[in-house]
C-alpha positions in Angstrom: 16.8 2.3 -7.6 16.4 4.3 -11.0 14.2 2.5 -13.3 15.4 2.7 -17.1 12.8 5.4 -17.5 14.4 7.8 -15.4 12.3 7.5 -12.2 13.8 7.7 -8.4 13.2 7.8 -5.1 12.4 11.1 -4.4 10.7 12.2 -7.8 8.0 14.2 -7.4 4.1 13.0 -8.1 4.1 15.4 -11.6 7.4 13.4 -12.7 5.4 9.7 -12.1 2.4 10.8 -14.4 5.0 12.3 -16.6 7.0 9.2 -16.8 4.7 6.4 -16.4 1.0 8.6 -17.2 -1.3 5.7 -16.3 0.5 5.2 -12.6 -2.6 5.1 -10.7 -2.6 4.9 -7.2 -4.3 1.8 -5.3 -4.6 3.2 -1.9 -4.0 5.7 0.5 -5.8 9.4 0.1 -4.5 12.3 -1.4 -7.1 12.4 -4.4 -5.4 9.6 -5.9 -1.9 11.3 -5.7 -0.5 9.5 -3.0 -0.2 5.3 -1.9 0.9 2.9 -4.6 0.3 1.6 -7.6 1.6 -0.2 -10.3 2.8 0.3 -14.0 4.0 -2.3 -16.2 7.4 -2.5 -17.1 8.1 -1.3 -21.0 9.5 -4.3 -22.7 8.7 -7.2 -20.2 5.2 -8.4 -20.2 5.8 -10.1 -17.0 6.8 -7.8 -14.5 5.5 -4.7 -13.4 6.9 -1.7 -11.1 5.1 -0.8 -7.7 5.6 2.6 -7.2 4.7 4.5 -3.4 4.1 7.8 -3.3 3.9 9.7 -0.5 3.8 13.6 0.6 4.0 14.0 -3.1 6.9 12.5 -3.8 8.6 8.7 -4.2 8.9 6.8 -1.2 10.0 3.4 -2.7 10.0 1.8 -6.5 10.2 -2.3 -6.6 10.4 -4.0 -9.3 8.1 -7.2 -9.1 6.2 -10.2 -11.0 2.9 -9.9 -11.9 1.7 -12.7 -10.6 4.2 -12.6 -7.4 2.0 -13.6 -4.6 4.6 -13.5 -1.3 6.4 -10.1 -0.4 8.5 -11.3 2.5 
């Protein structure tokens, strides 16, 4: 998945906060460099994409609802 910023799997931490600045993570350790977190989606006030980071890079970008409440 590329998102229409520019963002894949396999960018590096210093390309999320350059794409998507507030990206902050949720979880995981890593001073706040590594887990996942959310950003909202530029031009779609209802969505948002959840973005995992891990080992300083991206592990996985969804795009999802914000108020989606079932993952499987």
């Amino acid at each position: 998945m590329r998102t229409a910023e520019g963002l894949v799997e396999g960018a590096t931490y210093a390309e999320v906060k350059r794409i998507y600045p507030n990206w902050v993570s949720a979880t995981g350790d890593g001073g706040g460099k590594e887990g996942h977190g959310v950003v909202d989606v530029p031009g779609n006030a209802k969505a948002h994409y959840r973005i995992d980071v891990f080992q300083g890079k991206v592990r996985s970008i969804s795009l999802q609802l914000k108020n989606q409440d079932c993952y499987e």
